[in-house]
gemmi code that builds the backbone of each chain (N, CA, C; Angstrom):
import gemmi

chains = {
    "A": [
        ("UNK", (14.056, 123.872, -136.469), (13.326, 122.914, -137.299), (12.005, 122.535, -136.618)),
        ("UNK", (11.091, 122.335, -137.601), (9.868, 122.079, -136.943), (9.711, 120.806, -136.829)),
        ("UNK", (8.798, 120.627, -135.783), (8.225, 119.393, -135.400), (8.020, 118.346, -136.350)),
        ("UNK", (8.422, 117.007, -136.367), (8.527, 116.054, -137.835), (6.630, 115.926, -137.110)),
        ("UNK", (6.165, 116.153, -138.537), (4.597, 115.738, -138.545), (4.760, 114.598, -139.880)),
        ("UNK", (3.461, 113.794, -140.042), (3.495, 113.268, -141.257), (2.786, 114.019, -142.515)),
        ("UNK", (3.507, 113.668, -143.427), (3.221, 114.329, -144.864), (2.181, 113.257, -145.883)),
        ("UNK", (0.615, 113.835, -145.574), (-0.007, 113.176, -146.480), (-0.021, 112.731, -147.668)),
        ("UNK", (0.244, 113.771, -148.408), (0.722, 113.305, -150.029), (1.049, 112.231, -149.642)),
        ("UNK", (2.807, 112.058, -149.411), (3.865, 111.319, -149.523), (3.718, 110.010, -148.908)),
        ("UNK", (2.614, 110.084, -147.675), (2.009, 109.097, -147.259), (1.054, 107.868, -148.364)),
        ("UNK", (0.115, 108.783, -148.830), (-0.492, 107.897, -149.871), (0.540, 107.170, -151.052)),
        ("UNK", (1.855, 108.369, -151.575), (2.306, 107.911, -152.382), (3.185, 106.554, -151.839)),
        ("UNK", (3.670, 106.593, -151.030), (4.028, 105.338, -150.372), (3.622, 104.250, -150.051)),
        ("UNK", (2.035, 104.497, -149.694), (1.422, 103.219, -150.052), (1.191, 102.787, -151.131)),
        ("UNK", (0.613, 103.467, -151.759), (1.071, 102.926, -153.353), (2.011, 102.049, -153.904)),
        ("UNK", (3.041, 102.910, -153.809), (4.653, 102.136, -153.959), (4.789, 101.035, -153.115)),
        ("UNK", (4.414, 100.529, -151.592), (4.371, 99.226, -151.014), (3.516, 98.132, -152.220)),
        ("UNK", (2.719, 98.825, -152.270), (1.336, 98.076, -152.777), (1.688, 97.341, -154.409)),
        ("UNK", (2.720, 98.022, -155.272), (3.127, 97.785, -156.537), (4.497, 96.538, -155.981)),
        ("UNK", (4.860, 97.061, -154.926), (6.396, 96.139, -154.680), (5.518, 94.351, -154.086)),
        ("UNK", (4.163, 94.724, -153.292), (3.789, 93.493, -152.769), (3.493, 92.874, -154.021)),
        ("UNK", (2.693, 93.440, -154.610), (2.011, 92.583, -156.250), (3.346, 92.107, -157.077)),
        ("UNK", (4.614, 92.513, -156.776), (5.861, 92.326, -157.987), (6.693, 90.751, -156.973)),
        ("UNK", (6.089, 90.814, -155.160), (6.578, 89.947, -154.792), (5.343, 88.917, -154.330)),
        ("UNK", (4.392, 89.334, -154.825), (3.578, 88.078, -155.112), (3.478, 86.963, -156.295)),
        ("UNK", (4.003, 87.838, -157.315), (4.326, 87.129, -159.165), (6.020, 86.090, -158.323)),
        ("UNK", (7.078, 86.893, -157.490), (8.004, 85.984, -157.380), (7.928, 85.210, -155.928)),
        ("UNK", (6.359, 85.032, -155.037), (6.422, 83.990, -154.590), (5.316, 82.771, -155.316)),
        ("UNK", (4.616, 83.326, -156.330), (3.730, 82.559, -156.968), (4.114, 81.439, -158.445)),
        ("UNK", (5.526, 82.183, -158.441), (6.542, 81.384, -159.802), (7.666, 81.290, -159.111)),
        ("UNK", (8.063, 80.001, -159.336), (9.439, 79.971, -159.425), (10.365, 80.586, -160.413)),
        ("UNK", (11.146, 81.271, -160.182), (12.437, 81.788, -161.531), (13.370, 80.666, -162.076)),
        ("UNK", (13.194, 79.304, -161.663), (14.001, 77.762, -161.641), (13.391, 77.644, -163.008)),
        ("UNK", (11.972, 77.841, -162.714), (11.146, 76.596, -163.722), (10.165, 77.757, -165.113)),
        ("UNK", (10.263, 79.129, -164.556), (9.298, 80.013, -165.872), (10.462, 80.338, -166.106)),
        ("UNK", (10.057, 80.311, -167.777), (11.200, 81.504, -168.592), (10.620, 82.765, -168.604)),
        ("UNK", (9.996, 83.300, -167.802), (9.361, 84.859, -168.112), (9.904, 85.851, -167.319)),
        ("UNK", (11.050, 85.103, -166.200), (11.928, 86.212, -165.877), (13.090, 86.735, -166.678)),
        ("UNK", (13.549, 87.989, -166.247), (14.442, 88.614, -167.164), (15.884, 87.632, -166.460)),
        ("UNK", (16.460, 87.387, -167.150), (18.058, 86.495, -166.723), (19.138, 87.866, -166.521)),
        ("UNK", (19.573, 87.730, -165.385), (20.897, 88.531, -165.090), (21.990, 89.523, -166.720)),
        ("UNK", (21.889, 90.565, -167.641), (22.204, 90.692, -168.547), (23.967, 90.098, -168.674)),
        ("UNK", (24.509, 90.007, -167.145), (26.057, 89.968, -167.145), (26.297, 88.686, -167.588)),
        ("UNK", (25.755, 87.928, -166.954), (25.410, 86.310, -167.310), (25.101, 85.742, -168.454)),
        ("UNK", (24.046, 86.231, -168.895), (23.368, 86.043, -170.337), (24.375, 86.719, -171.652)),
        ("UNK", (25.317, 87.670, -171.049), (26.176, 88.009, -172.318), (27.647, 87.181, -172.197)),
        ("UNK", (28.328, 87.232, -170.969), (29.382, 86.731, -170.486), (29.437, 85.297, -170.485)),
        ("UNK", (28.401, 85.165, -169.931), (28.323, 83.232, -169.166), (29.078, 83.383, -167.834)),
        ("UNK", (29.571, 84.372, -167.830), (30.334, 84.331, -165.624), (28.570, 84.772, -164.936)),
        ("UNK", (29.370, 84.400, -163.675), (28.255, 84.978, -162.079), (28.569, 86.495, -161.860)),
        ("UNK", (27.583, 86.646, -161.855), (27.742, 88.287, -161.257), (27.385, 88.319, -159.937)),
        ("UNK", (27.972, 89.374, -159.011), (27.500, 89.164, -157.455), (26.039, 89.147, -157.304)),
        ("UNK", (24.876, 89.523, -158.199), (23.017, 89.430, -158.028), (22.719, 88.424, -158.547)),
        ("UNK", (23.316, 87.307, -159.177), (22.811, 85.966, -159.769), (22.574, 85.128, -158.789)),
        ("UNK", (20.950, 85.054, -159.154), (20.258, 84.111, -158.522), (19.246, 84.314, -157.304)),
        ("UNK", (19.750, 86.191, -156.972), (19.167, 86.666, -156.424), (16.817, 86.218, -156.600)),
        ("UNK", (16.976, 86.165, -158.061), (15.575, 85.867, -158.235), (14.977, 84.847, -157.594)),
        ("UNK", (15.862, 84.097, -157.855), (15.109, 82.144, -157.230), (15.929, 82.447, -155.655)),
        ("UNK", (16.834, 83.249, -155.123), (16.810, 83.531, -153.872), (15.486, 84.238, -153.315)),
        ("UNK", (14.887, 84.907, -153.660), (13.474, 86.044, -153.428), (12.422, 85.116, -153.127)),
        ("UNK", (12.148, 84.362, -154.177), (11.613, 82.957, -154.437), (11.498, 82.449, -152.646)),
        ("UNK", (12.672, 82.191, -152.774), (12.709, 80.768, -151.534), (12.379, 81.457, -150.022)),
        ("UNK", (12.994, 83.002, -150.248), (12.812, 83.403, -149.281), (11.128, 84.188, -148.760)),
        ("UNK", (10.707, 84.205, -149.722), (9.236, 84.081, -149.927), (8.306, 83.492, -149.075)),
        ("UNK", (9.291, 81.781, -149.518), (8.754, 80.483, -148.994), (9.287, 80.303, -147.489)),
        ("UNK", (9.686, 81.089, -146.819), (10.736, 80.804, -145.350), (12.021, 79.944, -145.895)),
        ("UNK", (12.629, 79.524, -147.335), (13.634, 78.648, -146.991), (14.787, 79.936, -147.021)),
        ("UNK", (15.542, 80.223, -145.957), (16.597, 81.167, -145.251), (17.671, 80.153, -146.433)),
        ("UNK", (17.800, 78.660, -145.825), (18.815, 78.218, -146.522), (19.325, 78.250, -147.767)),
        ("UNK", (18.030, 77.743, -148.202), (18.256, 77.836, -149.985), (18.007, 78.963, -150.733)),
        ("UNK", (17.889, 79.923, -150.083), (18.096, 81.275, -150.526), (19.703, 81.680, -150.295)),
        ("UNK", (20.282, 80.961, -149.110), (21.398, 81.436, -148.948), (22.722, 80.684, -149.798)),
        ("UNK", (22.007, 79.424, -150.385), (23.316, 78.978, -151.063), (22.534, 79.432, -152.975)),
        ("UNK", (21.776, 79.924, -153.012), (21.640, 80.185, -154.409), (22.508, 82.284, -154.360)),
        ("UNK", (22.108, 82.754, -153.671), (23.357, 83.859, -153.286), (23.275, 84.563, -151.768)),
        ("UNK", (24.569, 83.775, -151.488), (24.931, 84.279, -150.095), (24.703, 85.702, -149.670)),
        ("UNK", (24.939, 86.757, -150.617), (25.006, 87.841, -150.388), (24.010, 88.816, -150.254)),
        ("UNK", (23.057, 88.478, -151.043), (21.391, 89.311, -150.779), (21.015, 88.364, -149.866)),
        ("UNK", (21.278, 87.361, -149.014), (20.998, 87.513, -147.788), (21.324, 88.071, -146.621)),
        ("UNK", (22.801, 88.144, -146.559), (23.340, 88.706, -145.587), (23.555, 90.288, -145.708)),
        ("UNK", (22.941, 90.792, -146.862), (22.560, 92.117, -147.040), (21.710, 92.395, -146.507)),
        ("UNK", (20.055, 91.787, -146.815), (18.883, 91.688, -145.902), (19.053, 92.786, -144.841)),
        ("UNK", (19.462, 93.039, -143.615), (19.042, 93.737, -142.652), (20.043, 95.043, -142.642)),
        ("UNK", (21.203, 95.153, -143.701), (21.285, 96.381, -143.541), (20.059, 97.127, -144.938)),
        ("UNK", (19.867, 96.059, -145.923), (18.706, 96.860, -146.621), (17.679, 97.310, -145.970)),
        ("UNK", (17.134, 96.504, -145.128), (15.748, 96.532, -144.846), (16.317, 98.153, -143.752)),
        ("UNK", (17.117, 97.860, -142.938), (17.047, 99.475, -141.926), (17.280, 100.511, -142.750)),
        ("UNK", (18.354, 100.408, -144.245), (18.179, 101.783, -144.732), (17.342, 101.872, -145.565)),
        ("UNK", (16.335, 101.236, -146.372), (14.927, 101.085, -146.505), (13.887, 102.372, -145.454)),
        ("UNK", (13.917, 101.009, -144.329), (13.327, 101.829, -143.384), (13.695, 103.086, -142.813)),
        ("UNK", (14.727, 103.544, -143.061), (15.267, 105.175, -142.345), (14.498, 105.868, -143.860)),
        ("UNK", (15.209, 105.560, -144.924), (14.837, 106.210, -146.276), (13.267, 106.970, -146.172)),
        ("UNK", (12.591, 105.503, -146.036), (10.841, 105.836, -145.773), (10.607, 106.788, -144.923)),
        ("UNK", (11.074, 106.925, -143.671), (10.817, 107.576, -142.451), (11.345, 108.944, -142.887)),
        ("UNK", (12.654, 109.147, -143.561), (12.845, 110.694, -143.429), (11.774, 111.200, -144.883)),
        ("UNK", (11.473, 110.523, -145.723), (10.493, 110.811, -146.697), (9.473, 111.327, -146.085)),
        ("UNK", (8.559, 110.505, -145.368), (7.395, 110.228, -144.871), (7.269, 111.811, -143.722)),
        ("UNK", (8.491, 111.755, -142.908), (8.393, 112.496, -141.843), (9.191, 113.468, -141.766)),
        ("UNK", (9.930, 113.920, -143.036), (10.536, 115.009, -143.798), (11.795, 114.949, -142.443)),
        ("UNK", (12.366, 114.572, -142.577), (13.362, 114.065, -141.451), (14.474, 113.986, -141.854)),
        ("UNK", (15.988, 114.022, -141.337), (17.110, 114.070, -142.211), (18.184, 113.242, -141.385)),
        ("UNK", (17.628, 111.741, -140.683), (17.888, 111.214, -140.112), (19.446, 110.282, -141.387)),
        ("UNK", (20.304, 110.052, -140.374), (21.453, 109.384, -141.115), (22.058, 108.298, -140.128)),
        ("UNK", (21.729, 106.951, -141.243), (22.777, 105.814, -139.944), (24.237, 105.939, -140.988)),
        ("UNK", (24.921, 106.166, -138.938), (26.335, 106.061, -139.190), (27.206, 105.246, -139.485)),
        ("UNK", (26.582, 103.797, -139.652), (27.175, 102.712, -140.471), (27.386, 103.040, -142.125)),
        ("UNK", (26.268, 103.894, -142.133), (26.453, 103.899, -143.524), (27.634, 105.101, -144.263)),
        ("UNK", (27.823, 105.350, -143.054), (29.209, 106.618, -143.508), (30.547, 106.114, -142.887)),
        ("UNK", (30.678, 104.934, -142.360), (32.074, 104.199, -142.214), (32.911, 103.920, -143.096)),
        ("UNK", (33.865, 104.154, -143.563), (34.622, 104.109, -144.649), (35.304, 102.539, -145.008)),
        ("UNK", (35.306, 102.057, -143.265), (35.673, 100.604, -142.933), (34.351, 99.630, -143.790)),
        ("UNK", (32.951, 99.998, -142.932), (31.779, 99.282, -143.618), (31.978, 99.374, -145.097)),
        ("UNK", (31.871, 100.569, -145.977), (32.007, 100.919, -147.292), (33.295, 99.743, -147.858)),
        ("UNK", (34.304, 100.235, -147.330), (35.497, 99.533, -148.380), (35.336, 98.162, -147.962)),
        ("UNK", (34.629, 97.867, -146.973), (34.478, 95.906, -146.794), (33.309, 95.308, -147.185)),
        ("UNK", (32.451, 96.104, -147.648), (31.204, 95.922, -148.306), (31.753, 95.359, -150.212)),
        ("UNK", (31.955, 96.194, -150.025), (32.615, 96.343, -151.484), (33.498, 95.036, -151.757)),
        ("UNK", (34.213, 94.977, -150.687), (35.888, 94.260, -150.889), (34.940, 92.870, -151.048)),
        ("UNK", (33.996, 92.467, -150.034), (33.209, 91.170, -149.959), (32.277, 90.798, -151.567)),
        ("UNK", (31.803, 92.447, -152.120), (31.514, 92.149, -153.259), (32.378, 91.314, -154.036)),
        ("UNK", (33.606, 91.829, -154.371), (34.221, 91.431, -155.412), (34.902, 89.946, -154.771)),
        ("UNK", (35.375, 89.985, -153.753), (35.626, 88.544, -153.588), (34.497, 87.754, -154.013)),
        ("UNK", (33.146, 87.938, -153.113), (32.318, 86.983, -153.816), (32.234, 86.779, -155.187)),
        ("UNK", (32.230, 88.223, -156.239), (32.198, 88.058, -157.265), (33.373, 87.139, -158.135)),
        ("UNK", (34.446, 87.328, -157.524), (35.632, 85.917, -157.695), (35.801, 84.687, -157.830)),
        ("UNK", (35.085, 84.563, -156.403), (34.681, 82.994, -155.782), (33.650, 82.702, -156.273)),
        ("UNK", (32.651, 82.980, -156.707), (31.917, 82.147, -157.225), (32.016, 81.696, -158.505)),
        ("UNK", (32.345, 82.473, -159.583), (33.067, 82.127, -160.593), (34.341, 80.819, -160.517)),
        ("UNK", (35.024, 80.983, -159.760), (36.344, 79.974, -159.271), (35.695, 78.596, -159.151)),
        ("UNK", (34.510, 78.727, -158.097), (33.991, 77.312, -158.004), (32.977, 76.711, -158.775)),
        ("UNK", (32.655, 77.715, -159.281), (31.557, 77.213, -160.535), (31.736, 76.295, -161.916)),
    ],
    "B": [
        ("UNK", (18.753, 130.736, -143.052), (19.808, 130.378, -141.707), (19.255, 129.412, -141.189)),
        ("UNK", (18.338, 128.694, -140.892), (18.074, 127.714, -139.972), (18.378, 126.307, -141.271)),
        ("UNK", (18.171, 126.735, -142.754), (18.360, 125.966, -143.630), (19.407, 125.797, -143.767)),
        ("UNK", (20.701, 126.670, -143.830), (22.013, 126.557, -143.635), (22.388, 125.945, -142.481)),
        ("UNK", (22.084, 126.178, -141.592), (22.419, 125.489, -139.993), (22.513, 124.074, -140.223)),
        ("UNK", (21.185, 123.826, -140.853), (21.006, 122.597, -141.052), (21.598, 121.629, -141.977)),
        ("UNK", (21.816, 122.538, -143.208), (23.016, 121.400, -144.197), (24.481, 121.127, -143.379)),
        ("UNK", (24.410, 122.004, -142.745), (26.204, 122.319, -142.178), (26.068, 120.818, -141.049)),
        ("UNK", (24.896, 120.732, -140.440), (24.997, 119.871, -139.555), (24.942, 118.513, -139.862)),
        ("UNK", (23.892, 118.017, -141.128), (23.824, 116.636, -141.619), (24.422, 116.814, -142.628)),
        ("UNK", (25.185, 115.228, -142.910), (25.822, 115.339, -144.639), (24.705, 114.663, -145.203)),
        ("UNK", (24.542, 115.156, -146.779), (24.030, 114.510, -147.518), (23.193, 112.778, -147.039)),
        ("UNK", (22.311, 113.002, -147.501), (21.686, 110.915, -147.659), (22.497, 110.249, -148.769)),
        ("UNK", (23.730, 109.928, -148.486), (24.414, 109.069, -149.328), (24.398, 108.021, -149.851)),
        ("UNK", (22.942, 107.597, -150.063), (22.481, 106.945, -150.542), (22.754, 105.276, -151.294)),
        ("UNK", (23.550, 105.017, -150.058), (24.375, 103.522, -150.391), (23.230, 102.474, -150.569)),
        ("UNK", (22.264, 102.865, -149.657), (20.944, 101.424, -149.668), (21.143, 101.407, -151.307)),
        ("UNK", (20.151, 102.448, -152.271), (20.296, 101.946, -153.957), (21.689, 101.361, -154.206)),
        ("UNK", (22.788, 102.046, -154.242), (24.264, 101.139, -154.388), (23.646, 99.795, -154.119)),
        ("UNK", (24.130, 99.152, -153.002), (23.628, 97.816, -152.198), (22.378, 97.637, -153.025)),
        ("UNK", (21.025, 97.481, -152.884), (20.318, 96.896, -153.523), (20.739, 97.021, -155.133)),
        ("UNK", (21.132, 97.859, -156.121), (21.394, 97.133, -157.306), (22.452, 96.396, -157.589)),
        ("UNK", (23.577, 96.502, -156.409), (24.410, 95.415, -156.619), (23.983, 93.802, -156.321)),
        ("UNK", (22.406, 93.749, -155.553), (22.488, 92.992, -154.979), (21.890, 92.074, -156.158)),
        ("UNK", (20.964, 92.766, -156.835), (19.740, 92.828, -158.071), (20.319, 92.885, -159.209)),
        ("UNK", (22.047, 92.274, -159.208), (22.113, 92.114, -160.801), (22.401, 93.315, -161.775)),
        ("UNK", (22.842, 94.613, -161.549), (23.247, 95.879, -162.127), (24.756, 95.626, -161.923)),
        ("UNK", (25.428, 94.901, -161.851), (26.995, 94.748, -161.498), (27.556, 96.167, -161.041)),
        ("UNK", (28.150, 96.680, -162.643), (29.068, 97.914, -162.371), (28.617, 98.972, -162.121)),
        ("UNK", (27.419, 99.047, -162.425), (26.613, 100.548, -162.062), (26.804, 100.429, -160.499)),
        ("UNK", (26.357, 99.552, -159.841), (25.859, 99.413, -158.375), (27.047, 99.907, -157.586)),
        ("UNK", (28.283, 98.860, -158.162), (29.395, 99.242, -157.534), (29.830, 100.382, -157.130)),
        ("UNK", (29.748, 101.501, -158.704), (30.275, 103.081, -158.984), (28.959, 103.293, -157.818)),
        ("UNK", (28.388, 103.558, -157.513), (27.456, 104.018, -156.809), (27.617, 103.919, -155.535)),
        ("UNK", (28.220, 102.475, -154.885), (28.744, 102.383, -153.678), (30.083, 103.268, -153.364)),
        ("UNK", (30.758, 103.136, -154.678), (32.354, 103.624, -154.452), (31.857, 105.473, -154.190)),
        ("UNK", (30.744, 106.307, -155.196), (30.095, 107.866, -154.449), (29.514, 107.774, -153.613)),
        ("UNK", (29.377, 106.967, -152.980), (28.707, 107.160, -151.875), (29.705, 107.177, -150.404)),
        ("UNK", (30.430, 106.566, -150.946), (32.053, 106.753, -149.853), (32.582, 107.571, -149.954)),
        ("UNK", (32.473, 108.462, -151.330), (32.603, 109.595, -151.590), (32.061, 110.838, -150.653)),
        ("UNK", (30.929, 110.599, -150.726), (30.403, 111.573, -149.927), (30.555, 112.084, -148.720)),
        ("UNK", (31.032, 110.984, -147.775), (31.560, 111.148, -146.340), (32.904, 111.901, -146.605)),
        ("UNK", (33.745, 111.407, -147.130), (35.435, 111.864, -147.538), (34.911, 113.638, -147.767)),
        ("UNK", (34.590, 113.888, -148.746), (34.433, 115.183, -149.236), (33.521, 115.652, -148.022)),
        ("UNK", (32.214, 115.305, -146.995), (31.686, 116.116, -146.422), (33.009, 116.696, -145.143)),
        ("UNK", (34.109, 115.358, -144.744), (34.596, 115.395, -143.734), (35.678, 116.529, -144.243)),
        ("UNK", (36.020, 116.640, -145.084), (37.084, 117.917, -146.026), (36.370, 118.636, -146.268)),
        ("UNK", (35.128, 118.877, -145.825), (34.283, 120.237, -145.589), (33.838, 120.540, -147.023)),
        ("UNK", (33.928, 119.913, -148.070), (33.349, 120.112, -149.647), (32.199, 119.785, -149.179)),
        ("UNK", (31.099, 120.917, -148.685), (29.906, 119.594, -148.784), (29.574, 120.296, -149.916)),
        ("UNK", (29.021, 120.846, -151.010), (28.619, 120.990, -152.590), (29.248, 119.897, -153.234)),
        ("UNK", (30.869, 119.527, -153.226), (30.857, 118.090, -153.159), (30.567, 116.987, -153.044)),
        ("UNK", (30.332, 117.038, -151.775), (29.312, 115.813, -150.997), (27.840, 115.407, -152.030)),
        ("UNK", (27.070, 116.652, -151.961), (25.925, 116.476, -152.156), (25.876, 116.232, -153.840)),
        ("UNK", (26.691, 116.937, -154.581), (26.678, 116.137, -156.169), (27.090, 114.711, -155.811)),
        ("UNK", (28.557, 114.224, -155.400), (28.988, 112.903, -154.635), (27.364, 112.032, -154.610)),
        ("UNK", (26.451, 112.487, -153.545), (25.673, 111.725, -153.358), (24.069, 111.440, -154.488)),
        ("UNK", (24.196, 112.946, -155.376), (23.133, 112.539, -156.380), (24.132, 111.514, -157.259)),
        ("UNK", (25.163, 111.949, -157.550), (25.938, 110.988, -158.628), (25.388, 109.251, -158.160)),
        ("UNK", (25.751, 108.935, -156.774), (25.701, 107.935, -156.326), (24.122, 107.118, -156.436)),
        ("UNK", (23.193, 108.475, -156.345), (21.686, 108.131, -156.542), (21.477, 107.453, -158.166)),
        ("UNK", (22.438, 108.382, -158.628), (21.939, 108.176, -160.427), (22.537, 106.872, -161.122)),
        ("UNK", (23.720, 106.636, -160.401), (24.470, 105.244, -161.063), (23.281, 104.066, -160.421)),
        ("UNK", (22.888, 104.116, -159.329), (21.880, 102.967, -158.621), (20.555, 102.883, -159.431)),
        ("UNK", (20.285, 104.166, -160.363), (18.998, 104.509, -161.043), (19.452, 103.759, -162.188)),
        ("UNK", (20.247, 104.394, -162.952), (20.490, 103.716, -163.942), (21.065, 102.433, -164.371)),
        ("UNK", (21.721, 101.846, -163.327), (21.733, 100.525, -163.307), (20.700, 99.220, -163.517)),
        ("UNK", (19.300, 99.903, -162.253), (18.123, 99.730, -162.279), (17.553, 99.322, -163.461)),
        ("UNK", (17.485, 100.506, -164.452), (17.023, 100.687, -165.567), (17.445, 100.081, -166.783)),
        ("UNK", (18.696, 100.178, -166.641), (19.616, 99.912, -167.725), (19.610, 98.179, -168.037)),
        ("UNK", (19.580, 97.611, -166.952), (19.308, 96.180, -166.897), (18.647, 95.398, -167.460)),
        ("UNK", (16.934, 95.632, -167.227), (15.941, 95.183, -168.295), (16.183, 95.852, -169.749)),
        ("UNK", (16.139, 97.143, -169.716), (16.425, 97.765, -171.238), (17.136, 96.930, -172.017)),
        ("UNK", (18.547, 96.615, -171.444), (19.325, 95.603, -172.131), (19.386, 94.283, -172.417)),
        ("UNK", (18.807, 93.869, -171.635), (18.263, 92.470, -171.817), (17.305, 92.185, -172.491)),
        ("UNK", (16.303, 92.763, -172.726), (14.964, 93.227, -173.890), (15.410, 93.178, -175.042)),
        ("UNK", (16.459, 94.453, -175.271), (17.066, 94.591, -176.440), (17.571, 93.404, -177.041)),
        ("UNK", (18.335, 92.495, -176.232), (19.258, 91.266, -176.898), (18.493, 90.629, -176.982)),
        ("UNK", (16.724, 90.156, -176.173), (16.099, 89.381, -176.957), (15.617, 89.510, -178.473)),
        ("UNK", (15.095, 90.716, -178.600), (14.452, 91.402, -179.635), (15.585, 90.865, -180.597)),
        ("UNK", (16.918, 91.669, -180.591), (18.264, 91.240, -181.060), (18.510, 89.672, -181.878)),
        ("UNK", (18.063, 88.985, -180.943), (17.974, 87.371, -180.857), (17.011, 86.873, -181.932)),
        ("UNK", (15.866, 87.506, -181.682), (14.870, 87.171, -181.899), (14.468, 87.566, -183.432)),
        ("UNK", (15.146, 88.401, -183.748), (15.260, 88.885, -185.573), (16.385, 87.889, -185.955)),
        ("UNK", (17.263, 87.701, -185.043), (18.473, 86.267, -186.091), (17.918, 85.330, -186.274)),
        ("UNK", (17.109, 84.837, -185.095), (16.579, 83.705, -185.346), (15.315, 83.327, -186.504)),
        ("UNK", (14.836, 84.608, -186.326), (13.680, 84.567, -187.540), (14.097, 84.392, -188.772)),
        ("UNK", (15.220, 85.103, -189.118), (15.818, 85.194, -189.904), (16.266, 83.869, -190.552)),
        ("UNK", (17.001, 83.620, -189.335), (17.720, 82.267, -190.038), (16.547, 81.186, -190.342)),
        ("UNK", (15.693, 81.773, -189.839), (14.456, 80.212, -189.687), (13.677, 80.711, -191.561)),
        ("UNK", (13.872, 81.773, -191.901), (13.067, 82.065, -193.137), (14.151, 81.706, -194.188)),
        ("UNK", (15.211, 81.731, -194.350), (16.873, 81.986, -194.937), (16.853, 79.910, -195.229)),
        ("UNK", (16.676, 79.989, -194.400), (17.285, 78.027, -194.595), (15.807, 77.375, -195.484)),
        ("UNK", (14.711, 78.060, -195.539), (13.996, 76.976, -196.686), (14.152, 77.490, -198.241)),
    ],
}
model = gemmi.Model(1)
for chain_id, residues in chains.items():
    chain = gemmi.Chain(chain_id)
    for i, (resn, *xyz) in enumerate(residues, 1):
        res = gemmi.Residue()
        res.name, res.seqid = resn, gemmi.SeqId(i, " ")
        for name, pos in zip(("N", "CA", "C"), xyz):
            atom = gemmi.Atom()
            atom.name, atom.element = name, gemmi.Element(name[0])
            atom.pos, atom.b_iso = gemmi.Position(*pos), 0.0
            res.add_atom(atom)
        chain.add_residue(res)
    model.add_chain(chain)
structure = gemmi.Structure()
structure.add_model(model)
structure.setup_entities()
């Protein structure tokens, strides 16, 4: 295998794609999702009336925008404490794109991580419903 | 051969980050099925299916896509949906 060089194309196209995601998280640190109706509402929610495990995720984005860690974390616990395994397989994703690379984290092939990822989904998805 | 060498050695990008982020973003069941192929993919690479594996892991790409997608589409729709009853009823009652 040859030497990982960077791939121009894929380079520009990536900035790009940063550049559309900063402008989509500048509209959700510049509005609240509390107070405009111009966000889209969760469809599970809006048909059901239950919590789905991503509710609230919006006005979580929001806060976390703003540095509040907290009140991002009690509007949904879970896209926070997701946060840093997104952001590293994010960042591996980019890198083997970018640098044609076929790099793999081994967390993400644990069968333990997988089935407790999951298992935490649906509990949360339980519990919050229960206490709501 | 050096391309073969090389599938034999990495499995598939199993692509759990999309799983995880559309579960995280409100796609409920799509996200899930997407996490559950993507666990897939390890099982079948480690039983040596990797042609397995690697459908396993587009499958897993496509439920996270279409979840994505499927989300606003549907929610659009039920306004639109909404939004003809209500007209409706608002022209119907004078």
């Amino acid at each position: 295998m040859q030497a990982s060089s960077l791939h121009p194309i894929r380079f520009y196209k990536t900035v790009l794609l940063f550049a559309l995601l900063a402008g989509i998280l500048l509209v959700y640190y510049s509005f609240d999702p509390s107070e405009h109706a111009f966000f889209l509402p969760c469809p599970f929610h809006y048909l059901t009336g239950f919590l789905c495990p991503g509710c609230g995720s919006q006005r979580a984005i929001h806060q976390l925008l703003h540095g509040h860690i907290g009140l991002a974390y009690n509007l949904n616990p879970l896209l926070v404490l997701s946060l840093p395994f997104l952001a590293y397989g994010i960042y591996n994703k980019v890198y083997n794109y970018l640098f044609n690379t076929q790099r793999r984290i081994s967390l993400f092939y644990s069968n333990i991580f997988i089935y407790g990822y999951t298992g935490c989904i649906l509990f949360f998805w339980i519990f919050r419903n229960i206490r709501a | 051969m050096e391309q073969t060498h090389n599938r034999v050695q990495h499995p598939p990008d199993n692509n759990l980050v999309w799983g995880i982020l559309c579960t995280v973003l409100c796609c409920i069941p799509f996200g899930i099925v997407s996490i559950i192929k993507a666990n897939k993919v390890n099982q079948l690479w480690m039983m040596g299916d990797h042609e397995g594996a690697y459908k396993a892991a587009r499958a897993a790409r496509n439920w996270a896509l279409w979840g994505a997608l499927l989300g606003p589409v549907l929610i659009i729709f039920f306004y639109i949906v909404f939004f003809v009853i209500y007209a409706g009823i608002l022209f119907t009652s004078y």
